[in-house]
Every structure is written in C-alpha cells, then in structure tokens.
C-alpha positions, 0 to 999 in steps of 0.5 A: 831541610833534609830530603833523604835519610840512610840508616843501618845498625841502629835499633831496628833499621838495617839498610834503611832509605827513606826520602821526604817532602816538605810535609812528610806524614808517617803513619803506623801501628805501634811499635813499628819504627816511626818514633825509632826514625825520630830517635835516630835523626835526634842522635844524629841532631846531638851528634853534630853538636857534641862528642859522642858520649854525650850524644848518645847519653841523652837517648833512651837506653844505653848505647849498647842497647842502640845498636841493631840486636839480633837472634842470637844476642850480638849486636851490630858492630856499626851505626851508620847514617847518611843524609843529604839536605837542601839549605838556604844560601845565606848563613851566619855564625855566632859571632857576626859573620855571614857567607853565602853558600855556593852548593846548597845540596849537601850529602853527610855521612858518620858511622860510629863503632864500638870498642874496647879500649886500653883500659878495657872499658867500652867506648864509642868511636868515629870510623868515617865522616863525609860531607860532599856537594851532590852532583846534579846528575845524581840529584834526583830529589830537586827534580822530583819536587822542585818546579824547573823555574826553581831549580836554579835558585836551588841548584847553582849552575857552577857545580856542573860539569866538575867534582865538587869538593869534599869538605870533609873526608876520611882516609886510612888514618885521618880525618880531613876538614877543608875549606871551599875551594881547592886552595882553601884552608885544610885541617886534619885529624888523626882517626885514632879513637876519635870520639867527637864528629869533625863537623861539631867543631865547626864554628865559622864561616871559614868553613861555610859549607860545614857549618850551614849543614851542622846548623842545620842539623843541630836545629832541628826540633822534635816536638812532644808538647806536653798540654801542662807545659803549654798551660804555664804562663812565661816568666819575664826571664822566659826565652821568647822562642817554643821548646819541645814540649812547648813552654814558653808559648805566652813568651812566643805569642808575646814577642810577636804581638809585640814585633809584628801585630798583623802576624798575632791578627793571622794567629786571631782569624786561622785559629778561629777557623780551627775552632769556630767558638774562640773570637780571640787570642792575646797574651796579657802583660801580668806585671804583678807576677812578672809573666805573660799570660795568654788568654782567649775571648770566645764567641758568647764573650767570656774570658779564659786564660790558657791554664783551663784550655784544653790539649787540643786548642793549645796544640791548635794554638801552637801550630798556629804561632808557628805558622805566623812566627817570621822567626821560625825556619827549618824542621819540626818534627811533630809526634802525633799532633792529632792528640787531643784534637776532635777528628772533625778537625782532622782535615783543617789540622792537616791543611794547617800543616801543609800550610807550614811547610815550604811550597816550591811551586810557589814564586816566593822568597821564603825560609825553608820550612819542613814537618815531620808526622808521626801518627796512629791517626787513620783520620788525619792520614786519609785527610792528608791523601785528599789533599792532592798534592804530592809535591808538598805532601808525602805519605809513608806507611811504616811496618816491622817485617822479619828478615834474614842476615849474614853475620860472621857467616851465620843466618840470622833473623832480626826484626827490621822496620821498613817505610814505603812510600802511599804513592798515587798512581805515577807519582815520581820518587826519589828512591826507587821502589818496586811496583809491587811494594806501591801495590802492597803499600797502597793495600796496606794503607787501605787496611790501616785505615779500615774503610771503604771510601778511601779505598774506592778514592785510591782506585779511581787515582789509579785508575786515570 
C-alpha cells in the first residue's frame, strides 16, 4: 500500500506531496494532472523492475519530453520521487523462500538526471537511491488511519527508540545496498553512470526488506479496461489472473469457480445488486474451441455470453471478481470506472469500491487492498463524500495552477499541477495543509460539482 507520494521534475509536478487512503478518488477536469500522477507511479512501477532505458521507453513521449518543461523551453535537469509504503509482514521470493519483515513502513526515494555522455548521446542516470525504515515519531499517516488497537500489528515495537537502518543508501560516489541488521550482508556499487535502480536487482529474501518494497511497487496495477478485451472468452493457455484492460476475465472467473464456488455465488448476489435484471453469472467450459467463456442468466431467463454485454456490466463484473478473488492483494489503480455505467448506479459503484479496499477499524487478518480513482465523474464524487468515512475514503480535487520558479536565477513560469485534499471539517492529515487551501478546496469542489445539495451537505459538516 503506498500512503504518500513526493514528485518534482516530471511532467507537471514540481514539489508535489500528495498522501492516500485505502480508497483515494481523485477528481478533476481534463487536463489537469490526475492521469499525469498515474503516469508517474507507473515509471516509477517500470523502474523498480528494469533499467532505466526501458522503463521510460514504455511512457508515452520521449524521456526528454518527462521532464518538467518551462517558459522558456529548458527543462528540469532532475525527476525525483519519494514514496513511503505500508507492506504485509510475510514475503516470498520466486524461487521458494520466505521472510517475515521486521518494519513494514518503508520510506523510498530515486532521482534520476540526464546527461550527455562520452560519445555525445543523451543518457539517463542514477543520482541517489534511498530505502529507510520510517521512525515512529515521524509516522504520521499510521496514526491518521490506523485505529490504536491496530498500530501494533503495523508498527512493530522494536523500531523504537533507535535509528533503524538503511537498506539502501548513496554517498559521494556509490551506492550501498545492505542486508537487515547492522552485521548483515553489504553490497556496493559505484555511482558512476549507474542506469539501473539498485533496488531492481533484488531477488531474495537475503535483503528482505528491499524485495518486499520492489514487490510492492513492481505489482502494481493500473486498470484501463477495454469493453473489447473484456468481451473475448480465455483460450485454455489464458493466464488465469485480469490484465490492464482486462482480458482474461473468463479465465479469472473460472479459476474461482473452480477453486473457491462461495466466492463465484458472492460474485452471483453483489452483481445482482449492482444490476438488479442479471439473476446469474457462469463462466462455461467451451471445449470445442478450447475456451472459457462467460455467460450471464438474466431475470425473464434468457442467456447472453459476455460478447453482447454492455461496458458497464463488465466493468461492474470485474470489479466484482476483484472484490471476491482471495488471490488479488495490493493497488488497483483505476482510470475513470464510471465509464459506461448508469449515474443511478453511481452511489452501489462506490460502495463497491469502499468495499474492495482494506478497513483498519476492522479486527480482521486481511491482505492489504488499495484503490486508486481517477474520474470526471461529479456523481461518483458527491456519491463517495456521503459515504462518511474518511478513514477508508479520501477525496482529492486536482487543479493545474501557474506558478513562478528560479532557474539558474532567472523567473520562470511553469504550469504545475496541485491536488488538495476534500476534508470534512476537523478531519486529520498526514500532510499539512492551510486552512484556506481546505476552504478554496471545498468551493472548488462544490463548483466541480455544480450543485446545491451538496453544498448545503458540505456546510451542515462543517458546521458541527
């Protein structure tokens, strides 16, 4: 789970912070930053995985074109980001072995530059690499939206009262990678026109802390489920796990069905509740074409298979997999889920949501679950804010201000995007904002969604 993000240097983020909750809904016109932040934590996701060159050729644009642009044409000359993460204790690598981790709060940081190197071609650079422990003094986030009766399965109590080590750190001229433990193994290496994040060649659970946070990164999903690709039966060779945009969906509902049939029966009863007229969902063994292929009963008994459903059933429907599939843990990253789904069912959508996400007040050992939206939608924005629960839920309002900067002494001004936090009344922060930027984020919002009942709803909040 990540609980804060830090960026400056790329594309429109400059000194950007940014915290987030279980369910984080970010909401805003185009082009005002909120696909540039998924952007930015999917290089980051690339980065821990690969070298460099790789990871920023699977971005849209040139690597240039990443970094900051200014008035005046120049760019900025670094991309930094910074990240701290909540894990789960217990990690595994790929070849069998298994650690349990003894701080599952974890601060990251990279920063990369470009340069001209000795033939005179354009190259992408390693500057510093960080991974610490985060102190509990410091921890404001656990305290936010953790319950005290759960602190201590998150914030183990051997971390107090000492500086805990880096696992990775960068001094004048290399970098250090380092085994738990003050007398653990230690790795070093040079910082000379290093091009791949150190962090990436962890492997094992000799360095356990590393791979829990590179695991944690690399796995990150970022949905943009294509109604084509959710259509298509699985062919037998199919892997049985959701992509991106959402094939292999009939090979997910069949390895469910077949593993776990109370888990197909919750998917049965919340997608009937979603869509009251569909009595049932299967997914069908076509042997003939050596597929899976699902198919839905609806109320007056006729039978459709998934290639005549429409976007906003199989978005429902995935959601829905998700929810029930015992196999899926970590963060979803979800671009604009309200596409093809009715605004009356706005309001169960992001009750659907909340639900997918991991609830701390909650005396259950669960996987850690995470969401990320990204919408234009003004009904599943006022539909979340009802939902009360500030603990699970956070919304943000992402705008694209003017601002002015000192470059090499000169004044520029740069487009930037900034994120405030909807906050109702008292509510606590991880990061620090102004009493004024909640009152201008709140009028913001009420403009955003042009309408008067939520308005009269954010003032009786703040008026208690």
């Amino acid at each position: 789970m990540i609980t804060k993000i830090e960026i400056n240097g790329f594309k429109t983020f400059t000194k950007f912070q940014m915290e987030f909750a279980p369910l984080t809904i970010i909401a805003g016109t185009n082009a005002s930053g909120k696909s540039n932040l998924f952007d930015a934590m999917q290089l980051l996701s690339r980065i821990v995985d690969t070298d460099l060159k790789t990871a920023f050729s699977e971005q849209r644009g040139s690597a240039s074109e990443l970094f900051t642009l200014y008035e005046n044409g120049s760019t900025a000359t670094e991309i930094s980001f910074a990240i701290e993460l909540l894990l789960d204790k217990n990690i595994k690598d790929k070849f069998g072995g298994t650690a349990q981790l003894k701080y599952t709060r974890l601060r990251y940081e990279i920063a990369i530059k470009q340069i001209i190197n000795d033939r005179g071609v354009q190259e992408l650079v390693i500057v510093s690499e960080f991974l610490n422990p985060i102190r509990h003094e410091l921890d404001k986030w656990l305290k936010v939206y953790i319950p005290k009766k759960g602190l201590e399965k998150w914030r183990p109590k051997v971390i107090s009262g000492k500086r805990g080590v880096a696992y990775i750190d960068t001094d004048s001229d290399r970098v250090n990678l380092r085994q738990d433990g003050k007398g653990g193994i230690k790795k070093e290496f040079s910082l000379n026109n290093i091009n791949q994040a150190i962090i990436s060649v962890v492997n094992s659970v000799d360095f356990p802390h590393a791979l829990g946070a590179k695991e944690e990164i690399k796995n990150w999903r970022f949905l943009q489920l294509n109604p084509e690709d959710l259509r298509q039966p699985s062919s037998y060779l199919a892997k049985d796990d959701i992509t991106h945009t959402g094939q292999n969906l009939a090979a997910a509902l069949h390895r469910i069905k077949n593993s776990d049939p109370i888990s197909l029966m919750q998917i049965n009863r919340r997608l009937n509740a979603l869509l009251p007229s569909i009595s049932s969902v299967d997914v069908i063994d076509d042997k003939v074409g050596k597929q899976f292929v699902i198919q839905v009963k609806t109320q007056d008994g006729r039978v459709f298979t998934s290639r005549v459903l429409s976007e906003g059933t199989l978005r429902l429907l995935t959601l829905c997999v998700f929810l029930f599939d015992k196999d899926h843990k970590g963060l979803l990253c979800f671009e604009e889920p309200e596409n093809g789904v009715h605004p009356a069912r706005m309001k169960l959508t992001a009750k659907l949501l909340m639900d997918l996400v991991s609830h701390f007040e909650e005396d259950v050992d669960q996987e850690l679950r995470q969401v990320i939206v990204n919408t234009h939608s003004p009904v599943l924005v006022g539909d979340s804010f009802k939902l009360n629960n500030q603990n699970v839920c956070r919304i943000w309002l992402s705008q694209l201000i003017t601002q002015f900067v000192t470059i090499n002494h000169v004044k520029q001004k740069i487009q930037i995007t900034k994120m405030l936090p909807v906050v109702k009344g008292a509510s606590q922060l991880s990061i620090d904002f102004s009493e004024n930027e909640r009152k201008l984020t709140l009028a913001s919002v009420v403009d955003y969604l042009q309408t008067s009942d939520f308005e009269q709803e954010i003032q009786q909040i703040e008026d208690k």
